[in-house]
C-alpha positions in Angstrom: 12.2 22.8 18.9 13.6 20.6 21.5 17.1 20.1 22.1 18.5 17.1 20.1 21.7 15.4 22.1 24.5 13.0 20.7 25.1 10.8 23.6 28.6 8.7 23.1 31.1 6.7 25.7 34.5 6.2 25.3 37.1 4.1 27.0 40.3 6.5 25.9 40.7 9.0 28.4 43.6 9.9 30.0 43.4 12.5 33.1 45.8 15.4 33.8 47.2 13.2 36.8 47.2 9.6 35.2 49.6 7.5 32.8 49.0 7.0 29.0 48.0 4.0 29.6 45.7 4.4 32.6 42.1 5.2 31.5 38.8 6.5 32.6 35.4 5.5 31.1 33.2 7.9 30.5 30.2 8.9 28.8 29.2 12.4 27.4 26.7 14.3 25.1 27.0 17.2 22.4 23.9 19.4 21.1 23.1 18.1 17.8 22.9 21.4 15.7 20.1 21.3 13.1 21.6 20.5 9.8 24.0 18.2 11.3 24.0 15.2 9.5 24.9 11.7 11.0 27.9 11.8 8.7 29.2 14.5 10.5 28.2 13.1 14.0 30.2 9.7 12.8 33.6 12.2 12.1 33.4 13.3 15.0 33.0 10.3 17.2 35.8 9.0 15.7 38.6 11.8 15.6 38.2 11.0 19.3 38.0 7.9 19.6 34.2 7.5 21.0 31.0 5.6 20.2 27.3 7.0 20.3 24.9 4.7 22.3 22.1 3.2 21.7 18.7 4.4 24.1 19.1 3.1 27.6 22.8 1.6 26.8 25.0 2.3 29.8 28.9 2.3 30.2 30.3 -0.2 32.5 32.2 2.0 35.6 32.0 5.1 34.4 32.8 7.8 37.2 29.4 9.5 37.4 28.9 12.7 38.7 32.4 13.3 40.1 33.8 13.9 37.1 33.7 15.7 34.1 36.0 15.3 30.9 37.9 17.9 29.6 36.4 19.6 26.5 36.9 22.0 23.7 34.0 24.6 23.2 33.6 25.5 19.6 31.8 29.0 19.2 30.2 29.9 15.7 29.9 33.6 14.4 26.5 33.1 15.2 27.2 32.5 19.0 25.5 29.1 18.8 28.3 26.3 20.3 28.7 22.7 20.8 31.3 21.4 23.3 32.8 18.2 22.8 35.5 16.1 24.9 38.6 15.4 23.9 40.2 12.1 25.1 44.1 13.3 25.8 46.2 16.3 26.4 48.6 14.7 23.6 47.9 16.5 20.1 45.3 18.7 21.7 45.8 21.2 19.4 45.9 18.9 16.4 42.9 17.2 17.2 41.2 21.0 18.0 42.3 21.7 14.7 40.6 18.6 13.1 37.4 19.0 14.8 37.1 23.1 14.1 37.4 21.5 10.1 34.6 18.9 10.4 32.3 20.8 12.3 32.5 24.5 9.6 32.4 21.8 6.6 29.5 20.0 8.3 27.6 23.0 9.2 28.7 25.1 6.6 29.6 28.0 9.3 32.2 30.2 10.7 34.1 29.1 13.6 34.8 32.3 15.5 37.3 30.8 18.4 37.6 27.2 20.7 37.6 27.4 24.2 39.4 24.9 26.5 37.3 23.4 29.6 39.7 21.7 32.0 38.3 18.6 33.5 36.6 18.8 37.0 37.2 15.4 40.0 35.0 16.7 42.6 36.5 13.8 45.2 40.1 13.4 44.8 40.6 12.8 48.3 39.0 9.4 48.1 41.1 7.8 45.3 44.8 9.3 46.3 44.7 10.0 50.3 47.1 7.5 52.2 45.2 4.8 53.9 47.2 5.9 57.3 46.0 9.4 56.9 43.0 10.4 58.8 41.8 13.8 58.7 42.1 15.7 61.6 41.3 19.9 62.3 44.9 22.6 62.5 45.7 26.0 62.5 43.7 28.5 60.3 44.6 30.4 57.3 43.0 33.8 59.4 45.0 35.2 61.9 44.4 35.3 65.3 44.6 39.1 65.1 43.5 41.7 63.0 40.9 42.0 60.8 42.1 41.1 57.3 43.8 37.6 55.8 47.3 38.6 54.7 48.1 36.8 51.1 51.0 35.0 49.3 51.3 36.1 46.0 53.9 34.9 43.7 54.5 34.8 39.5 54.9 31.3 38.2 56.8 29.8 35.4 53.6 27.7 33.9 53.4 24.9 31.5 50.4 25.0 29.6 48.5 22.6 27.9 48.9 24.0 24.6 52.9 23.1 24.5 53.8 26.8 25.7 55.6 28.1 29.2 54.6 31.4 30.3 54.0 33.8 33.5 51.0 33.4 35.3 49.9 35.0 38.9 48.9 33.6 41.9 47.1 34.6 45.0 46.0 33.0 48.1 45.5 33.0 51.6 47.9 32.3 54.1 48.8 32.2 57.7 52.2 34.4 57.6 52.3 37.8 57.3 55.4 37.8 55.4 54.8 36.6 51.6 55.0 33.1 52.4 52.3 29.8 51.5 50.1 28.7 54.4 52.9 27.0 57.2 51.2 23.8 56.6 50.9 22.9 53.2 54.0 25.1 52.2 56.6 22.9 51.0 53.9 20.7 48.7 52.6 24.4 47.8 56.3 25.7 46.7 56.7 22.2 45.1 53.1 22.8 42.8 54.3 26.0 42.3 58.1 25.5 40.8 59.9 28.2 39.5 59.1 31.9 40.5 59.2 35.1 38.5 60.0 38.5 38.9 56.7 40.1 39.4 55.3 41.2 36.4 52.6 41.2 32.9 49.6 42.5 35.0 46.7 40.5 36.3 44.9 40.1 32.8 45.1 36.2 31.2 42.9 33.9 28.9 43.7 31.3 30.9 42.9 29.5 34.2 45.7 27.5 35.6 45.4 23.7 36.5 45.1 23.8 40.1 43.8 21.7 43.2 40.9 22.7 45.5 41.2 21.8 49.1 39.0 21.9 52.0 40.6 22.7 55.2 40.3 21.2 58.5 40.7 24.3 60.7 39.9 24.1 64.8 38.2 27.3 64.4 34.5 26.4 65.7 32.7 29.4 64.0 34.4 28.8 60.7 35.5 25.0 60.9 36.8 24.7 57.2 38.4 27.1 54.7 39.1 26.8 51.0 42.7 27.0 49.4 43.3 26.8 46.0 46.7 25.3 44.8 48.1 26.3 40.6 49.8 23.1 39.5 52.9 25.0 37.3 54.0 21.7 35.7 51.8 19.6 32.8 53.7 16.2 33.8 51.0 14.0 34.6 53.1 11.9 37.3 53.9 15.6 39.0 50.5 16.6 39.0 49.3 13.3 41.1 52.2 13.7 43.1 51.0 17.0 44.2 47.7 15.7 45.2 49.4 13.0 47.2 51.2 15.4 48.8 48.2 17.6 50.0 45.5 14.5 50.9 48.9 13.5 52.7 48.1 16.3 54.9 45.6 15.5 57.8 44.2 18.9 57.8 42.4 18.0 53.9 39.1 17.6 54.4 38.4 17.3 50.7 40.3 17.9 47.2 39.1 18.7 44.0 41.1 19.4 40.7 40.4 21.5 37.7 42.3 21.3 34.7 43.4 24.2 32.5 40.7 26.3 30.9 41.6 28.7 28.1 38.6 30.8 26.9 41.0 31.9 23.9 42.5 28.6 23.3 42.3 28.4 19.5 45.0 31.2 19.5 47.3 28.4 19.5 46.1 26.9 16.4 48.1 26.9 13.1 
């Protein structure tokens, strides 16, 4: 049996980087279950704030194919799932909570555990780089000598999206063989990073940090661009743009992405 999708759009999301009040249109689908009924489908469409559309309707600038909302992953006892978006970081939990209720009353099944998906921009670059700003090839994260990388590594003091601060590790390349960031991104790198721990808690986590992905500019002709990625330790939206600012503000950024926090455990937090 094929595949039956709910497709819905929304006008009520908020990204990691943006205001309350700024939002993004979107549109998104969930696998229809068998034995889903459309009361059901209707609950859910409305604990976040969505509605289905009709065959062939389409949502007016909607970001296409460079973005994709976050979402919470439910997983049954069965392993079957169904992954729906979730509008705001504000009452995440709440609204996880809600939506685990609807969908074991609808379905009749046990939840096991809910996954967070951080969203994914694939072209930051283009909406915060400074109109001045022209990129333009530097130094290279590998060293002129030698014949491995060294690495800045460093604990951070993170603010998750559940509402909870705890340690989490970083790695990631850099041009200084002391353990220091990359020399030219490192004051908007100690900056994303905020407050650092004593080493410690191992490398095991459930969750994957929010954090930027930048293409380099590097004037190395065999290897022209390299790939940093940047942790974002604090969940304050108007920090989290700042920090993309600051590294499109650098001429060496070829491209930026961002990923939001994923948790693949994230219903640990629920009450």
């Amino acid at each position: 049996m094929p595949t039956d999708f709910v497709s819905f759009r929304g006008t009520n999301y908020v990204a990691d980087r943006n205001a309350p009040g700024v939002l993004t249109p979107y549109k998104g689908r969930f696998n229809r279950p068998p034995g889903m009924t459309d009361a059901t489908v209707s609950e859910i469409l409305a604990a976040i704030g969505a509605t289905q559309l009709t065959p062939g309707e389409k949502v007016a600038c909607e970001t296409g194919k460079v973005f994709e909302p976050r979402r919470l992953k439910f997983i049954f006892s069965t392993g079957a799932s169904i992954s729906v978006p979730i509008p705001t970081r504000a009452g995440l939990i709440a609204l996880g909570g809600s939506l685990r209720g609807i969908l074991q009353a609808g379905l009749s099944g046990t939840i096991a555990c809910v996954g967070l998906i951080g969203e994914e921009w694939k072209r930051l670059d283009q909406e915060l780089r400074p109109g001045t700003v022209v990129p333009a090839p530097g130094i290279d994260v590998r060293p002129t000598t030698g014949l491995k990388n060294p690495i800045f590594s460093a604990f951070i003091q993170y603010e998750s999206d559940s509402g909870r601060t705890f340690a989490e590790g970083v790695r990631m390349n850099t041009n200084q063989a002391t353990n220091l960031p990359f020399s030219p991104y490192a004051v908007v790198i100690g900056t994303s990073l905020g407050t650092l721990l004593p080493a410690g808690c191992g490398g095991a986590t459930n969750t994957d940090a929010r954090r930027y992905v930048i293409d380099i500019l590097t004037t190395n002709l065999q290897n022209p661009t390299r790939k940093m990625i940047v942790p974002v330790a604090d969940d304050d939206a108007a920090d989290i743009r700042g920090i993309g600012v600051g590294l499109v503000t650098n001429p060496q950024t070829l491209c930026l992405r961002y990923y939001g926090e994923s948790d693949n455990r994230f219903s640990r937090f629920f009450p």
